[in-house]
C-alpha positions in Angstrom: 12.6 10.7 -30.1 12.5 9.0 -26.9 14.5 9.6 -23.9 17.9 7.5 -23.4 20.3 7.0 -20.8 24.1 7.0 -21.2 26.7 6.3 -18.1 30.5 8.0 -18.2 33.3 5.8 -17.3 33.3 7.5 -14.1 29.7 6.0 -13.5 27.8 9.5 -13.8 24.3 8.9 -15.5 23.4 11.4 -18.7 20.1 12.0 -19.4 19.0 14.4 -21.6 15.5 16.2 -21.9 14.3 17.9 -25.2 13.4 21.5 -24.8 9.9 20.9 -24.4 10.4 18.4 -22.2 8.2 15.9 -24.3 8.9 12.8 -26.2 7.5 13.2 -30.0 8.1 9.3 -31.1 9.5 8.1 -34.2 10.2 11.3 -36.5 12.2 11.7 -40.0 15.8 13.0 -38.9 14.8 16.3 -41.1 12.0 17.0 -38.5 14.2 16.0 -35.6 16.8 18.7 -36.6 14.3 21.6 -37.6 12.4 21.2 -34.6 16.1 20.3 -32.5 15.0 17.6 -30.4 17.4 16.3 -28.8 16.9 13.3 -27.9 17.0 12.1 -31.5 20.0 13.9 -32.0 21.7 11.9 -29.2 20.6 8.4 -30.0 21.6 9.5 -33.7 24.3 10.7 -32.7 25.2 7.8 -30.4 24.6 5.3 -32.8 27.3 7.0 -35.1 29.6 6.8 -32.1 30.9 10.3 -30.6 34.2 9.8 -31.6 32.7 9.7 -35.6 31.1 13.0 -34.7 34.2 14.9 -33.3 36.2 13.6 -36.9 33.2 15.1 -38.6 33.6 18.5 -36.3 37.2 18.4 -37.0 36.9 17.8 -40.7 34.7 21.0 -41.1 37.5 22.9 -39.6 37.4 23.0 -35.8 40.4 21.4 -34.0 39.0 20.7 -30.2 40.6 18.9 -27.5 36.8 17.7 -26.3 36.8 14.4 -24.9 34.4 11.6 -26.5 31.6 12.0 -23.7 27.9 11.8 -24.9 27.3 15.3 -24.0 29.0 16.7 -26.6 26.6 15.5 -28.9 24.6 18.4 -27.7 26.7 21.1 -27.6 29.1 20.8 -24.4 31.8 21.2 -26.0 33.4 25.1 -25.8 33.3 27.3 -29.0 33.7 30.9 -29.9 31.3 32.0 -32.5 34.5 32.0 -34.6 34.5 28.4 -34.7 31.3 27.6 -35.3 31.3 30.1 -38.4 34.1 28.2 -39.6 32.1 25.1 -39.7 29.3 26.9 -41.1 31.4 28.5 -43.7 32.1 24.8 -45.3 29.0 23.8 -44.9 27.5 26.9 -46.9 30.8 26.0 -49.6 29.1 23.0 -50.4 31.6 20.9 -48.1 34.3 22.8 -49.4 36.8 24.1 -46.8 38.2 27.3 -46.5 40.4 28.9 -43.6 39.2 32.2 -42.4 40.6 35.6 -42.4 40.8 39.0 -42.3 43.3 40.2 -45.0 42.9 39.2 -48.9 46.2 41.5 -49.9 48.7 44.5 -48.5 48.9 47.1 -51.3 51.0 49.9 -51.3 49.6 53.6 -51.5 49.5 53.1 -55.2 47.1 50.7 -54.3 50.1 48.4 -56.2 50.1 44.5 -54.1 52.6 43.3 -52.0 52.0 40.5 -50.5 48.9 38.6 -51.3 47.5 36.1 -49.4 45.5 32.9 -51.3 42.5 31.6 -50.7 43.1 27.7 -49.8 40.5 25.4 -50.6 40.0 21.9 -49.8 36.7 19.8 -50.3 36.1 18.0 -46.8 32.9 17.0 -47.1 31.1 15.0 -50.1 29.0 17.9 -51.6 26.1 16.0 -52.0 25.7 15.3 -48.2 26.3 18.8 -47.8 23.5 19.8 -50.3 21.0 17.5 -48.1 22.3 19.0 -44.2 21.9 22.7 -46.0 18.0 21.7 -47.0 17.8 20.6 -44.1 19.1 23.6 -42.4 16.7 26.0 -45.0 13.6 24.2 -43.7 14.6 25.1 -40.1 14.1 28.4 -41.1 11.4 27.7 -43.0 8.8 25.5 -40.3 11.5 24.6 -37.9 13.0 27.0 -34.9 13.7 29.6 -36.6 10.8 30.3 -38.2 10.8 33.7 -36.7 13.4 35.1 -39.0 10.4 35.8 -41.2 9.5 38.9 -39.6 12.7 40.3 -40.5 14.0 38.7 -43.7 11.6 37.2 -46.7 10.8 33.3 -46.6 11.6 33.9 -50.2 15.4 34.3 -49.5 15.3 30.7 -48.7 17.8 30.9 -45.9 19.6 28.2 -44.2 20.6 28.3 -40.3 19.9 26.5 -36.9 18.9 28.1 -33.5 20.9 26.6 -30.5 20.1 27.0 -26.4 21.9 25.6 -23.6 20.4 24.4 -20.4 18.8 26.8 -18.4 18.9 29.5 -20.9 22.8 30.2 -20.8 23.6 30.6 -23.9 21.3 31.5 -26.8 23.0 31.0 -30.6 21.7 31.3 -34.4 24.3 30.6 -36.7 22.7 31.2 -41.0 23.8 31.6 -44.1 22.8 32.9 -47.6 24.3 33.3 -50.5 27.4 35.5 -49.8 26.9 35.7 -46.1 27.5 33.6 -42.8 27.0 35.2 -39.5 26.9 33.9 -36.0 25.5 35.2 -33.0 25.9 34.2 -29.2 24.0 35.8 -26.7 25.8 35.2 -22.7 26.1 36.5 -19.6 30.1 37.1 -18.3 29.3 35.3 -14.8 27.0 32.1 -17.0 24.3 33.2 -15.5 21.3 32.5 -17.6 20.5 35.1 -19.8 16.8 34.1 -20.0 17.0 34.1 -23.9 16.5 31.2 -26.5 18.4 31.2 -29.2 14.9 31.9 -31.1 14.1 35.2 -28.7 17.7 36.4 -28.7 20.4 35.5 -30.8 17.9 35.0 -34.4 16.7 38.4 -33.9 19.6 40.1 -34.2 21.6 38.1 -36.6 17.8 39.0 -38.7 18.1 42.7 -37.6 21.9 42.6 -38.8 21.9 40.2 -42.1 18.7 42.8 -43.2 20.8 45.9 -43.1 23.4 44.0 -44.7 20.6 43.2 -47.3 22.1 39.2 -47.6 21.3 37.7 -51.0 18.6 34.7 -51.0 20.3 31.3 -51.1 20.0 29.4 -54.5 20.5 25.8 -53.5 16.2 25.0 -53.9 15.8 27.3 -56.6 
């Protein structure tokens, strides 16, 4: 977790800062991602190559026109909260992928179907990588970011998520998952203004409010 420089083709410089603006050395990648550090998440990520990364962002089920620049290994490509469930909903399926939606089946008024609509599945991800990035994801709940989701939800529930932030508090995101549920939540101004929220101080605490009214069931993967 040291700080790197990366130059665009159009000679810009990219340098990006952690959110503690501190260096923290030479730290397992589980750490690196429960505490989100980014600058181990770009030299990972760069050492994968960024075209790799957009495959794998594609693959969970996003399609995005974002071109290969380093910067999008920290979020700077555009997505609706839609989107990101989408990839959160494969990751929580055990790498299994799933299109969204809204209606299962039209019945008539005896309740009689139709026209059904299918659930298609397809496995995009080897399951057992997806087992270890959903530990992963538990223990930023657990010790990592979003540690805070405690006061609203059991540690016992074992839930898996990730906090998000943009630069200078734009944007503030939690995206989790239990065991039937995925939510996401984005907190923004219209005008991208900073909103002055993390996404530990805004977004987590409602998608804890929320998911504890909804009373989402505890996740079995490390039980």
């Amino acid at each position: 977790d040291k700080s790197l420089t990366a130059k665009s083709s159009q000679g810009k410089l990219w340098k990006p800062q952690n959110y503690d603006h501190r260096e923290h050395g030479r730290v397992p990648l589980h750490v690196a991602l429960a505490q989100s550090y980014n600058l181990s998440t770009a030299r990972l990520g760069m050492k994968l190559k960024v075209p790799n990364v957009l495959d794998m962002v594609s693959r969970l089920g996003v399609e995005t026109d974002a071109l290969p620049y380093p910067s999008v290994l920290l979020g700077s490509l555009s997505l609706s909260p839609l989107q990101v469930s989408q990839m959160y909903q494969t990751l929580a399926d055990q790498g299994f992928y799933s299109p969204q939606h809204v209606i299962i089946s039209v019945q008539d008024r005896d309740n009689l179907p139709l026209q059904p609509y299918p659930i298609r599945v397809e496995q995009r991800i080897d399951s057992a990588a997806a087992y270890l990035l959903n530990a992963n994801l538990q223990e930023v709940v657990s010790r990592g970011t979003a540690k805070g989701l405690a006061r609203y939800i059991s540690p016992a529930h074992y839930l898996a998520g990730k906090t998000g932030t943009t630069n200078d508090l734009r944007d503030s995101w939690f995206a989790g998952f239990g065991n039937d549920l995925i939510g996401v939540v984005w907190l923004g101004r219209d005008d991208n203004k900073p909103s002055g929220f993390s996404g530990a101080t805004g977004a987590l605490k409602i998608w804890g409010r929320m998911m504890k009214k909804l009373r989402i069931e505890a996740l079995t993967l490390n039980q």
